[in-house]
C-alpha positions, 0 to 999 in steps of 0.5 A: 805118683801125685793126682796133681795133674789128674793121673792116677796115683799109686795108691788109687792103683792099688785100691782100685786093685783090692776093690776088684778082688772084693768084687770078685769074692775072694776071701783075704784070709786066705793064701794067695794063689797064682792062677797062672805057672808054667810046668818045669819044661817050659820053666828051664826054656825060659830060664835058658833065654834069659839066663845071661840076665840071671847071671848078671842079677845073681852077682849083684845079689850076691855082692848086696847079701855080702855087704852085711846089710843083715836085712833078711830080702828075697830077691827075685827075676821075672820075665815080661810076663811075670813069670818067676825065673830066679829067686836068690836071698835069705834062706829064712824069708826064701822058705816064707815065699815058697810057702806063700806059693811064691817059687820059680814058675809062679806067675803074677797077674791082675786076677790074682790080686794086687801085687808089685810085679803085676803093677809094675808090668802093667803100669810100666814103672817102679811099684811097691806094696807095703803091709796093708796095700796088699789085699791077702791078709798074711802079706801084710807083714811083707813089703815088696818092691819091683822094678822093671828093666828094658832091653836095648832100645829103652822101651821094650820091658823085658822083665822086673827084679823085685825084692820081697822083706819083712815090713818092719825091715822097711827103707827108702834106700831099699826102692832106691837100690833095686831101681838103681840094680835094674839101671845097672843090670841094663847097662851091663846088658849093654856092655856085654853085647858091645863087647861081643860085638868087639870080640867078634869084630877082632875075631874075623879082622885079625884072623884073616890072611888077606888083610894086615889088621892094626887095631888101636884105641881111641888115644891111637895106642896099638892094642892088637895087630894080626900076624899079616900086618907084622909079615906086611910091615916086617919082611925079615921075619927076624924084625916080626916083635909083636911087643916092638908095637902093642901097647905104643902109639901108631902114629910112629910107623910110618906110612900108615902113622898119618892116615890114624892121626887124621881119623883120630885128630882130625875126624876123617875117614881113609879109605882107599889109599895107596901106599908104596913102600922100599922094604929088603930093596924092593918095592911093596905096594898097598892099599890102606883103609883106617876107619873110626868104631863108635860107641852108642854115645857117639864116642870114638871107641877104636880105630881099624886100619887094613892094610892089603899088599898089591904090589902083584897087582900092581906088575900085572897092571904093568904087564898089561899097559906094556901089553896095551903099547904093544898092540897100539904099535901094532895097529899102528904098524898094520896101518902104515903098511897099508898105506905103503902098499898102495903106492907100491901097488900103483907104481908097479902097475904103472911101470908094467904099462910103460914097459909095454910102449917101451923098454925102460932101462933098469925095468927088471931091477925096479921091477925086483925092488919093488917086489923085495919092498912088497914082501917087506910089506906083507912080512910087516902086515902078518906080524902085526896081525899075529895071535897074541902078538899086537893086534 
């Protein structure tokens, strides 16, 4: 890094680090020390946090140490302390750094001297020390190089990855490499948490009994569809072919084909809809939610339908509204007989006072018919109130 602008540069860095050891009073003839190293059970508990990041690292270490470079490199992984947690590479140049102190547990820091990793955590990029820039003298056959990864975010530094070779091995495309190796190991670490969260994600979608689950890719092909959705689609269990529908595209299954069309073509989200369909003579009804999954970029990356039978739920809701008529014409019912008995009652009253100044013709039949009507009345008046009948 140039001074153009007044930032330090990595050279100044570095003088600036030996400086401090002189000030100190180390002596450079002598071996490096690492003040700082975590003892074997604090060693395997970290090891155990970062070990899908070891596992990751150790294959593109592998792939590099077999691509027949023939340049002897130690590779090695710390966390975001500086602790070494791996190291894998040339046997040869391995047994070098362990006699160098240099070995699982070792930790750098800033009281120990320059070195690229402390460097590298404390400036928050990239750092090299070749021959010289190193303050002990026997480093100065050695070239180091590290690198720092990030967690998700981008920010956060989770740990560096370094390589340590002979100087006389030295070469730019070695600095490219490990930078491009620590872009590579945070873009798998991306990948592989996208993909649990996938796995996951079908997991508890197709394993469920409550929902038929159709799930395709971003081009609408189906790629996994759960057992409920073929029972829901497919009544006549001989018609239940997985292979009729995985690996094809959706959109020819009617009803639901329209409804992924519009989400994948035209970016709209169904939630909600309702679908009836005739299947072995009879009516089926559903519920039909499809919604997009995007990635981290914004890309459509799989579109999820649900699809929930009903149709139970819909003969109870038409038990209920018969139900609801059924009570409405009783009350109704109640209502008019209300209004009937009171004329009843009145022309009764009456009848029996006109009979007292004089004898009516007919007065014990009106007076029977009135009576018959007012039973009528009463019997109509019970009905409508009775339990669980109308009202």
């Amino acid at each position: 890094m140039n001074n153009r602008f007044g930032v330090i540069t990595d050279q100044e860095i570095i003088q600036q680090a030996k400086q401090q050891c002189i000030d100190k009073g180390m002596n450079p003839e002598l071996l490096p020390t690492h003040t700082y190293r975590l003892n074997a059970e604090a060693l395997a508990a970290r090891r155990a946090k970062y070990n899908e990041y070891i596992e990751v690292i150790q294959v593109f270490v592998n792939k590099f140490l077999s691509s027949g470079s023939g340049n002897p490199v130690v590779i090695t992984m710390t966390d975001n302390e500086g602790f070494i947690l791996d190291m894998e590479g040339d046997p040869t140049i391995i047994e070098t750094a362990r006699y160098l102190g240099i070995m699982e547990g070792s930790g750098y820091s800033q009281e120990d001297g320059p070195s690229s990793i402390d460097l590298c955590l404390r400036y928050k990029r990239p750092f090299k020390l070749i021959g010289e820039d190193h303050f002990h003298h026997i480093l100065h056959r050695m070239a180091c190089y590290s690198a720092p990864f990030h967690g998700e975010d981008g920010k956060a530094i989770i740990g560096t990855i370094s390589l340590m070779t002979n100087k006389e091995f030295v070469h730019p495309h070695l600095y490219a490499l490990l930078c491009t190796m620590a872009d590579s190991l945070e873009r798998e670490m991306v990948t592989r948490k996208q993909n649990t969260q996938l796995q996951t994600l079908n997991q508890v979608l197709l394993g469920t009994k409550h929902y038929g689950v159709i799930i395709t890719d971003a081009e609408g092909q189906i790629l996994q569809m759960n057992e409920t959705s073929l029972s829901l689609l497919c009544p006549d269990a001989g018609d239940r072919d997985r292979t009729k529908y995985v690996g094809r595209p959706v959109f020819g299954i009617k009803p639901i084909g329209e409804y992924y069309e519009r989400v994948i073509h035209g970016q709209e989200i169904c939630i909600g809809e309702e679908l009836s369909l005739e299947l072995s003579g009879s009516m089926h009804h559903y519920i039909l939610d499809v919604q997009p999954v995007y990635d981290r970029e914004g890309q459509l990356m799989r579109v999820v339908g649900s699809l929930r039978d009903i149709t139970e739920m819909k003969r109870t809701e038409e038990v209920l509204r018969n139900t609801e008529k059924l009570v409405f014409a009783g009350q109704v019912a109640v209502s008019i007989a209300h209004e009937v008995r009171n004329p009843l009652t009145t022309v009764k009253g009456m009848l029996q006072l006109a009979n007292k100044d004089a004898a009516l013709r007919h007065y014990d039949l009106i007076m029977s018919e009135l009576e018959r009507a007012n039973l009528m009345v009463g019997e109509f008046m019970i009905l409508g109130k009775a339990p669980g009948g109308c009202v």
